[in-house]
N, C-alpha and C positions, 0 to 999 in steps of 0.2 A: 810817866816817861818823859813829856814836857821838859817838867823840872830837873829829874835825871840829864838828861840832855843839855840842856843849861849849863848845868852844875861841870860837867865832860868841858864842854866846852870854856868855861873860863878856866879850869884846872889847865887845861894844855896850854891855856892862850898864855897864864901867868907863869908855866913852865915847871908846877908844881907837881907833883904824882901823888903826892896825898891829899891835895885839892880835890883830883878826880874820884877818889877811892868813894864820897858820901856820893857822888853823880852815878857810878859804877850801881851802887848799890842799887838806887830809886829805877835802874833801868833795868835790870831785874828782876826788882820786886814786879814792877809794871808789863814787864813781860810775862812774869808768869802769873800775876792778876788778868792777863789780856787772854791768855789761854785759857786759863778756866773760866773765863766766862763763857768763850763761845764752845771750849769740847765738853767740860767736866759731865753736863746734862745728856750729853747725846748717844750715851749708852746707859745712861738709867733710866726702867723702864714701869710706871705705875699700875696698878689694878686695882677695882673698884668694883663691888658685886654686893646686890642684895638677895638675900637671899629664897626671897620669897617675892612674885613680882603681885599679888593681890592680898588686901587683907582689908579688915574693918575699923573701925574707930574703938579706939581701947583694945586693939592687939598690941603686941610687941614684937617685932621684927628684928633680924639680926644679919649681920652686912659686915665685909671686911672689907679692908684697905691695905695693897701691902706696894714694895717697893722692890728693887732687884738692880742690883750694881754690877753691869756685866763689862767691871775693867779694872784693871793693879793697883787703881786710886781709893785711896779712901775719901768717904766725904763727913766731915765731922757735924754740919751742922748745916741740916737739908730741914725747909721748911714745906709743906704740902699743903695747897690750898684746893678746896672741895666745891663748887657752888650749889647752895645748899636755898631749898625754898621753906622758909618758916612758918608755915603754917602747915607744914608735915612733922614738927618737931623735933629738937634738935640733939643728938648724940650725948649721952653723958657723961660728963670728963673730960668733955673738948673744948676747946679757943674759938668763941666765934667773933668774929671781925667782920666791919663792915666795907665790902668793898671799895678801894678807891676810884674805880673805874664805874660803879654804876651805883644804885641802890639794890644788891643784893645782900642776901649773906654767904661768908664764906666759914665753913669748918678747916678751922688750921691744924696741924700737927705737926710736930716735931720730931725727927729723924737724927740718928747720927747712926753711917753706913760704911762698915769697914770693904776692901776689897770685895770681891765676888759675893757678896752675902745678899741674902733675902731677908728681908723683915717684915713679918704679917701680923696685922693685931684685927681683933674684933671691936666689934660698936655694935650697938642695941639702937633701936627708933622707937619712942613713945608715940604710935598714931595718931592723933587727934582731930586731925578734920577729911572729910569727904577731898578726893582731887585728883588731878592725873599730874602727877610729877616729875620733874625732870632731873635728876642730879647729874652735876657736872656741870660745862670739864672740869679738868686736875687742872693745877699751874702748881708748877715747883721753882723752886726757889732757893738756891745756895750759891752762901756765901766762902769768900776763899778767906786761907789762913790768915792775911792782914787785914783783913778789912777795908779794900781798896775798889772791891766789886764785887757784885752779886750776880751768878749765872740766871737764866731764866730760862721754862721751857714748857710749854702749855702743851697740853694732849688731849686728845677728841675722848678720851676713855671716861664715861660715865655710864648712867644704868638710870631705867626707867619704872616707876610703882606708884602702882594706885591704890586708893582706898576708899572702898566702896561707902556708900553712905550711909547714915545711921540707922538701923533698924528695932524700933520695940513693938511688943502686943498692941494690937488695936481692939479697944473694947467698942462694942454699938450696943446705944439704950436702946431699950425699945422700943420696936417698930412694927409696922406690918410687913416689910419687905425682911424677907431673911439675909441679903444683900447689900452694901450702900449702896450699889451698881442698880437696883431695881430688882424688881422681877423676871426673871426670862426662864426661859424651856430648858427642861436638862437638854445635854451634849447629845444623847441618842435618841435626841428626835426631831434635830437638826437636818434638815436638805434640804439643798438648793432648787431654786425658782430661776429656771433657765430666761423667763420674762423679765426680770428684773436686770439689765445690763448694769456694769458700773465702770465699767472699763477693763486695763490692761495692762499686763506686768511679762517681762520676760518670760521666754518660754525656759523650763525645766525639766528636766530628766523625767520621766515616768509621766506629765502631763498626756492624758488624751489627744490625738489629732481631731477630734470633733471640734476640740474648745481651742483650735487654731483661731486667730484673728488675723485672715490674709488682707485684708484691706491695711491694719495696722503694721503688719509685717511688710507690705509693698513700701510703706511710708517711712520706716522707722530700718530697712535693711536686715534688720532680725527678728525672728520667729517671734510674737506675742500670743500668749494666751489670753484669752477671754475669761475674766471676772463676769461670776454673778453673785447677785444679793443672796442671802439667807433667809428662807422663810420664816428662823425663829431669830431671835439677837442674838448672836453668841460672840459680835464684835464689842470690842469697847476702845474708844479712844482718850485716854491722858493727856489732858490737855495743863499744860504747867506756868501758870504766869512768875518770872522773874521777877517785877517790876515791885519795889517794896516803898517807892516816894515816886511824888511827884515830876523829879528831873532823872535823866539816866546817869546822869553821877551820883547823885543820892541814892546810897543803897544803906537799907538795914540789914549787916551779916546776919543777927541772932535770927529775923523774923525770917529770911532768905533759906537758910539751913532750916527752921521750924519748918518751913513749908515743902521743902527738898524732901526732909525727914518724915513727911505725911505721908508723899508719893510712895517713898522707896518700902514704908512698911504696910502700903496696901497691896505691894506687887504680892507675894506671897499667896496672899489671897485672891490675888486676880486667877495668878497661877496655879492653884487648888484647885477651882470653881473651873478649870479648863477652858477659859474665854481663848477667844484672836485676840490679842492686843496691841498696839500702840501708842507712841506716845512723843508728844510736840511740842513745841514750847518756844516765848519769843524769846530765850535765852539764846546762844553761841557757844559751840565748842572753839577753841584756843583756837586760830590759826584758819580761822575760818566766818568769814564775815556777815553772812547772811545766816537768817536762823534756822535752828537747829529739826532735827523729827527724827524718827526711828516709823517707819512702817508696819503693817499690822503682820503680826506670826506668831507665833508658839512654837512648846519646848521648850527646854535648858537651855538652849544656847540663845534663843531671842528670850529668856528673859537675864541672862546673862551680858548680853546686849542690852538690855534695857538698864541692869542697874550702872553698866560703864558708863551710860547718857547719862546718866543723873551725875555720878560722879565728877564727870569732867563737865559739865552744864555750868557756864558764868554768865553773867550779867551783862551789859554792854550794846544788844540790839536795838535798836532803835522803832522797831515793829511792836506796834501797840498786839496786846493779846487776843484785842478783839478780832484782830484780822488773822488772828495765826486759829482764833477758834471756828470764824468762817470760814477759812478754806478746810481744815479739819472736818467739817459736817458735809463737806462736797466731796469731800474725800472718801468719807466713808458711807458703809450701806445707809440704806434708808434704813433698815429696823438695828443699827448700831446705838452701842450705847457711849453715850462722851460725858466724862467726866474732869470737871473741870476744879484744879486746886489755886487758889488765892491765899494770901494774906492781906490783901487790902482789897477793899471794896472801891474797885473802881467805876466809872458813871459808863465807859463806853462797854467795856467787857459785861456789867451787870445790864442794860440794853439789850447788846446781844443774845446771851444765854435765857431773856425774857424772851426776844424776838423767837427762838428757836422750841421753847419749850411753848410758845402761843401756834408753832407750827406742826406742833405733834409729835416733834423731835425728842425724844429722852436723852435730855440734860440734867446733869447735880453736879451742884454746884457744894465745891467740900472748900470753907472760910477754917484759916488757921488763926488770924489775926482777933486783934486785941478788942477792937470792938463786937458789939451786941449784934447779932441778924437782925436785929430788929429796926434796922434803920434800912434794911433793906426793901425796895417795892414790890406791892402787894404781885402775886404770881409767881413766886420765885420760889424751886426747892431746893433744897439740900442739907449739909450737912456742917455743924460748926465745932471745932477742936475746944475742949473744954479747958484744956489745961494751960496751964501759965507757968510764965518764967522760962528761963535759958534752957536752948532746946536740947544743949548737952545731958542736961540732969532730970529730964523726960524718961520716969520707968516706964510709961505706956502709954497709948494714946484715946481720948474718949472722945467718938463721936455723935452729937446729940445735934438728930434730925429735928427739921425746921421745914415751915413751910407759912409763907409770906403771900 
């Protein structure tokens, strides 16, 4: 329009009328490049939906993307950008580009939108890794008929899916314990040892008022009930170390997911055998800086809970495991069972789980990692994953008890 303008103006100034005719033109064209950039978008409206918001590693999921032009304009040549997290894997058939604006990726597609129309297509997702993921936003992007601008117009619309994490068979060589977890009492003949205190948790619907704790309730403004220990085990606590080097930048993904992949395929089992469970760990969920835990309960839904912990479990705390396993063992009963998974034998964590099981505490200790038990110090039990190689291609898992 500048130059249009210019142009206007030396045509009159030299008193030409066909002078002005090229200036005329370029201030139209610029005027109506100035409008569609800022309306053309502002009645097209995107959607974005998967269609299933859970699933596991090696499903295939399916999701659409559509578009809706609610105005008398056509738009010939609309670009759709998606931001997209690559280790959920990417759509097939599609343009991936790497944002200019950050280190993402984006899934692009291509559009051309007459008047009032809808345009819906489908897209597949090949699963591939454990994760809690976020798609989105949209940003669109069209360009007008010369080529002189490009509208833009970003939207909050995306959708959120997880993918739980890996699960295969677990084999155990033989043992005396029918368990990796130990020995403990069936479920019906389990009760409570009112002498044993352990503390306190919100009060809930149907709790006894016997098992009020008004002292804690005076202190804390809401009703707590009173925890006591269990005469038999029937707790277990999951204790999960992240840490797969030395530094907390250094991470090993393969042996990280191996060891994710241990946890998440003994819940089942945990689950069967009708323990309490929880589980801790000095990893981080997203968005949240101190480390992570699920407390002890059962059911479907806590352990449905439990496999989302795992899932969205990353790396990054700074809390050594030793200490995420020492508050764990004050956490739970004395006759609890805490089970503790590694891939690396570390010097402060293997101390600890020594100190613990020298104090009568039932600790196993389940190593995924590469090296031998046998560099491990004398006193020490558990259990060591026999198998090798990348933890995607694990049909099952073997583990052969040890004792140091």
């Amino acid at each position: 329009m500048q130059v249009g303008g210019i142009l206007v103006f030396i045509g009159i100034a030299a008193g030409s009328t066909f002078g002005t005719i090229p200036g005329l033109v370029l201030l139209v064209m610029g005027f109506f490049s100035m409008q569609w950039e800022r309306n053309i978008l502002h009645r097209v409206y995107p959607d974005f939906s998967i269609d299933k918001k859970r699933a596991f590693p090696g499903d295939e999921v399916g999701g659409y993307v559509s578009l809706v032009n609610f105005q008398p304009f056509p738009i010939p040549r609309l670009r759709l950008f998606i931001d997209w997290p690559p280790n959920l894997g990417f759509p097939r058939g599609k343009e991936i580009v790497l944002s200019p604006e950050s280190t993402s990726y984006q899934i692009a597609q291509a559009f051309g939108l007459r008047w009032f129309e809808k345009v819906k297509r489908r897209f597949f997702i090949s699963c591939k890794m454990r994760g809690d993921y976020s798609l989105g936003p949209v940003e669109m992007k069209a360009g007008d008929f010369f080529g002189f601008s490009e509208a833009q117009k970003k939207s909050n619309q995306g959708d959120r899916f997880m993918v739980y994490p890996r699960q295969v068979p677990v084999n155990l060589l033989k043992t005396t314990s029918r368990s990796p977890f130990g020995d403990r009492s069936e479920v019906s003949w389990i009760f409570e040892d009112p002498v044993l205190f352990r503390g306190t948790r919100d009060y809930r619907a149907g709790d006894p008022y016997s098992r009020i704790e008004w002292k804690a309730t005076a202190r804390t403004g809401q009703l707590q009930t009173r925890l006591v220990d269990a005469s038999f085990a029937n707790e277990i606590g999951l204790v999960v170390n992240v840490s797969t080097k030395p530094y907390i930048w250094q991470i090993d993904r393969d042996l990280l997911e191996k060891n994710l992949m241990v946890v998440a395929s003994l819940l089942p089992l945990i689950y069967k055998e009708k323990y309490l469970f929880g589980i801790y760990s000095n990893g981080r969920i997203a968005g949240i800086n101190s480390t992570a835990g699920i407390n002890v309960g059962s059911g479907p839904d806590h352990y449905r809970q439990c496999l989302e912990f795992i899932s969205r479990l990353i790396p990054g705390s700074r809390t050594d495991c030793a200490e995420v396993l020492a508050t764990t063992s004050r956490r739970l009963g004395e006759k609890a069972h805490i089970a503790v998974f590694s891939g690396v034998l570390s010097e402060n964590l293997i101390k600890e789980i020594k100190r613990l099981q020298n104090s009568g505490r039932k600790v196993t200790f389940i190593y995924s990692g590469e090296e031998t038990a046998e560099k491990l110090p004398g006193g020490i039990k558990g259990y060591q994953v026999l198998e090798r190689g990348p933890w995607d291609e694990l049909e099952n898992i073997t583990l052969n008890p040890f004792y140091r």
